[in-house]
N, C-alpha and C positions, 0 to 999 in steps of 0.2 A: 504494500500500500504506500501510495506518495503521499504522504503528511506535509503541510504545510502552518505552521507554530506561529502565532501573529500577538507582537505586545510592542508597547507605542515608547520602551526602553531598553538599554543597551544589556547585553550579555558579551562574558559570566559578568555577574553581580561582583563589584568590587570588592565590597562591604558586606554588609550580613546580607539584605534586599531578600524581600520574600517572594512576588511572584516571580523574580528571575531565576532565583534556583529551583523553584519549582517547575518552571518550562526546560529547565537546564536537566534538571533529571528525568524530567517527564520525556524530554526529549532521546537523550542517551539512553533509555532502557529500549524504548519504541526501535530506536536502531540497531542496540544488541538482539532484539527479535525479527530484526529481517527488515524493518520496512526502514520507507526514504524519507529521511529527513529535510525539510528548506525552515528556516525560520526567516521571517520579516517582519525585523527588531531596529529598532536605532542604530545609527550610523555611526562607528566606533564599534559594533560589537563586532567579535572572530568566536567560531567556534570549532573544533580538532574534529567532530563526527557528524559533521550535516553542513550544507550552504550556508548562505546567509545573504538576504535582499537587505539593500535599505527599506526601509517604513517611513513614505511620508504623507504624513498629514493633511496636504493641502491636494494629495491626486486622488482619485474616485477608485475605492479598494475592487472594484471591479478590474480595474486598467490595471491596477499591482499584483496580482494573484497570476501566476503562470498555466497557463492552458495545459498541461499533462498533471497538475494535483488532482487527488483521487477525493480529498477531505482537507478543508481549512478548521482550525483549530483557534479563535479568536480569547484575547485575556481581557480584551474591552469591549463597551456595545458599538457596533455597529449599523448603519442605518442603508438601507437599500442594495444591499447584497445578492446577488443573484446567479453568480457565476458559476458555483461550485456548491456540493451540500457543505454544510458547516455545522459545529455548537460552541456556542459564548460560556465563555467562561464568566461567573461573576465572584471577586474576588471580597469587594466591598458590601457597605451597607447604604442601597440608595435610598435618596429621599421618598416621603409618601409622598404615594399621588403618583411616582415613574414607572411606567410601565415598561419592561422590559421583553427581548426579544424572545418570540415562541420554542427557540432553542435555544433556551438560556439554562446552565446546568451548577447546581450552589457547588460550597465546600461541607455542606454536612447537612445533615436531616434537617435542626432547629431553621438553619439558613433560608433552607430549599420551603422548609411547612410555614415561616415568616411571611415567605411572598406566595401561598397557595400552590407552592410547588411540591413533587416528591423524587424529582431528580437531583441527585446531588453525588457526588464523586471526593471521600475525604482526600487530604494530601498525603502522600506518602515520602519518605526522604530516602537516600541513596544511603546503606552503611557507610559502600566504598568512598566518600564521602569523608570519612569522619574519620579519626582514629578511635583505633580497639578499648572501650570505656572497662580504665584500670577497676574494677569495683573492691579493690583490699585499699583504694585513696582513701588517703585522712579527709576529712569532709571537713572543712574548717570557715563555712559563710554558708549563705544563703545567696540567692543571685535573683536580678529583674531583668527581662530580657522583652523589650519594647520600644518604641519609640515615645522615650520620655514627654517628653514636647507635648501629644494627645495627653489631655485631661480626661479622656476616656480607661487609659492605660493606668492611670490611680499610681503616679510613682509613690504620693505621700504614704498614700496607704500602704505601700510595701517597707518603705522607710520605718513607717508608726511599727508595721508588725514586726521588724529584724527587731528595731529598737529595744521594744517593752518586755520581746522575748529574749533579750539578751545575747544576741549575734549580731553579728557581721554583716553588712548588705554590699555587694558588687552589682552595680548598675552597668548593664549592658544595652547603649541605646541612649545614654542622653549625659547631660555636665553639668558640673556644681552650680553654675551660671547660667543661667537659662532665658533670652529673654525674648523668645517667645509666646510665652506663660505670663505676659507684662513682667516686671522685676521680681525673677525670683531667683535666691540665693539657698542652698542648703548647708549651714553652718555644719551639719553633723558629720562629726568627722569618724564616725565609725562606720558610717557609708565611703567606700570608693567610687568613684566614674569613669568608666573606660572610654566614652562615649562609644561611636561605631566602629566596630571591631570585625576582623576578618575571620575565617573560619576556624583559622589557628589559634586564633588568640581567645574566641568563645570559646572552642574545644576546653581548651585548658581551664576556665574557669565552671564548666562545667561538672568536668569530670573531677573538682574538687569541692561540691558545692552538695549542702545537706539539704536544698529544698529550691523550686521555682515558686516565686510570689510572683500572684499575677490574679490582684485582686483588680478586674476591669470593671467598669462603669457602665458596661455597653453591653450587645447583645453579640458576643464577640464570632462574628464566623466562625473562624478554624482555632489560628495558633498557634502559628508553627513553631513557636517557644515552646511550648505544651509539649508535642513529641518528640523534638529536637532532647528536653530536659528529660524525659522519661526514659531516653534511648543511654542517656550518660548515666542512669537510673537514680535520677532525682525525683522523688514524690513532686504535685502540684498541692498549692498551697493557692485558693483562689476564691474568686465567686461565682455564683449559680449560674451564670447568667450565656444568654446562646449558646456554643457548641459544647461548652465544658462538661455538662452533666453527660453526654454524649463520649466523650474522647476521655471523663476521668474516674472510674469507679470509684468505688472504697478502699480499694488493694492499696490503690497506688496513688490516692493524694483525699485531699478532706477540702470540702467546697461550704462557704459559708459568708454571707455580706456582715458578717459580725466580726471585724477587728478582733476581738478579743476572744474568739472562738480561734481563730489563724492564728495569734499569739498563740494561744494552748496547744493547738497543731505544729508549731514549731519545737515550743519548749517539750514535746514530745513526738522529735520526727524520729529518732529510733525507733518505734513501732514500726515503721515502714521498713519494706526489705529492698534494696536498692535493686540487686538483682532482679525482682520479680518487674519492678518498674523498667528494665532495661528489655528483659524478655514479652510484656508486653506491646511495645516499643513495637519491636521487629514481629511480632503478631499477626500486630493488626495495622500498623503505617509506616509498609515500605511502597519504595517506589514502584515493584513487583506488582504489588496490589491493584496499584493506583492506575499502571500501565493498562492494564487487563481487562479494566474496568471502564476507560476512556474508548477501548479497540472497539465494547462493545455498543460504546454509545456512539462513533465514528460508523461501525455497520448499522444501526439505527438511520441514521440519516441518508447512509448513500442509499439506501434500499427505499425511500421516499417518507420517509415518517416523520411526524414533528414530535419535538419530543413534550412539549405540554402541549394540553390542545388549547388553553387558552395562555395569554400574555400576563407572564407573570408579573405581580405587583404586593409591594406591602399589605399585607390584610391588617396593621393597625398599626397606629403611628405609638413611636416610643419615647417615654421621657431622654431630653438629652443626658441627664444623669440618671441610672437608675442606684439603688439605695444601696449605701454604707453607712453601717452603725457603729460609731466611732465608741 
């Protein structure tokens, strides 16, 4: 099959960047399985196991799409498409009221039943990837792994929870100095800030790290902190809220808008088994998975099917903060 991988930014992702490594792997497994790869991504990107088009903006994605692709594979919406079968990716949370395209496909159940949908395809990540998570590491912090900056992402509250529980916090994703939050400063110096870190340099703090905080605000899609942490077998340490009750059992992390419920979850992350959260991990979200899964929504389409029958849209609007109980 000719694949064709479409996102409106550069690959490989420099930095951490989440839909690039995920078209990044999504794309390398699809090729380890036989089929042909093209991506048309931003201008700057190379990649070692498929083409690469530029993507631009301002020409009609009809004129950009090469007449022998079998299936386009879009990561944004697009509007009067007709060349080729296709499904859209949606990565975000759009506004209500957007109606979205008839092959539009979430990153998880809660995502996909938000907008009256029940297509949805989680993320899976590449081991090869990663290095081999040491699980005999001395575990000595806790870690955040977001882009601080989103007041959705609750850095304070991951802050408040290391705090009170008496650890260490590595911010992964955002600096003491922030000001795009208007003036805000983090005097607390038992937090560190790596800001945006490379795969190396997350690896490592991972795989030393006794817990993911990631108490969100929001109805969070996916998360690819969430699996990323689980894989280096870190419990999740979060709130209820979109994909997590989804992606995080009881095994393997404790879910609650109560601050002080996640302090106690900290100050007793020993109960968790690191191992078990590592082998869940590779389970249930690899890229194996994810590949297999997309093949079969790719034959869907070329064989003439929509995949909802109607245009999916928010069935109810949500508060911009939902609750933390400090």
């Amino acid at each position: 099959m000719k694949i064709l991988i479409v996102n409106n930014t550069q690959i490989p992702a420099a930095k951490y960047g989440g839909t690039e490594r995920v078209i990044w792997w999504l794309g390398n497994e699809l090729n380890r399985l036989g089929h042909e790869i093209t991506y048309l991504v931003a201008a700057g990107s190379s990649c070692p196991f498929a083409k690469v088009l530029v993507y631009d903006p301002l020409v009609d994605m009809n004129q950009q799409v090469p007449d022998d692709i079998d299936v386009v594979h879009f990561h944004f919406q697009v509007s009067n498409f007709t060349k080729k079968p296709y499904i859209v990716n949606v990565h975000n949370n759009p506004g209500f009221g957007h109606q979205l395209d008839k092959n539009s496909v979430f990153v998880s159940a809660d995502h996909a039943a938000r907008h009256g949908s029940k297509v949805f395809v989680h993320h899976g990540l590449d081991p090869d990837d990663y290095p081999r998570p040491n699980s005999q590491s001395k575990r000595t912090h806790a870690h955040f792994l977001a882009k601080a900056a989103w007041r959705v992402k609750n850095v304070q509250g991951a802050i408040d929870v290391a705090t009170q529980s008496g650890n260490k916090l590595i911010v992964l994703g955002g600096s003491r100095l922030n000001l795009k939050m208007g003036l805000r400063f983090t005097p607390n110096l038992n937090v560190k800030f790596k800001g945006m870190v490379d795969n190396e340099q997350k690896s490592a703090v991972l795989n030393t790290s006794k817990a993911l905080l990631f108490p969100v605000l929001w109805h969070e899609p996916f998360g690819l902190a969430i699996i990323e942490s689980l894989y280096f077998g870190c419990p999740v340490l979060g709130t209820p809220y979109g994909s997590l009750p989804e992606l995080v059992n009881q095994e393997v992390g404790l879910l609650s808008n109560s601050r002080q419920e996640l302090v106690e979850g900290l100050k007793n992350i020993g109960a968790f088994n690191n191992r078990l959260c590592h082998d869940y991990a590779v389970e249930n979200f690899t890229v194996k998975l994810m590949a297999q899964k997309y093949l079969e929504l790719y034959q869907q389409v070329i064989n003439g099917e929509t995949l909802n029958d109607n245009a999916p849209a928010l069935v109810e609007a949500s508060p911009k903060y939902l609750a933390w109980n400090k």
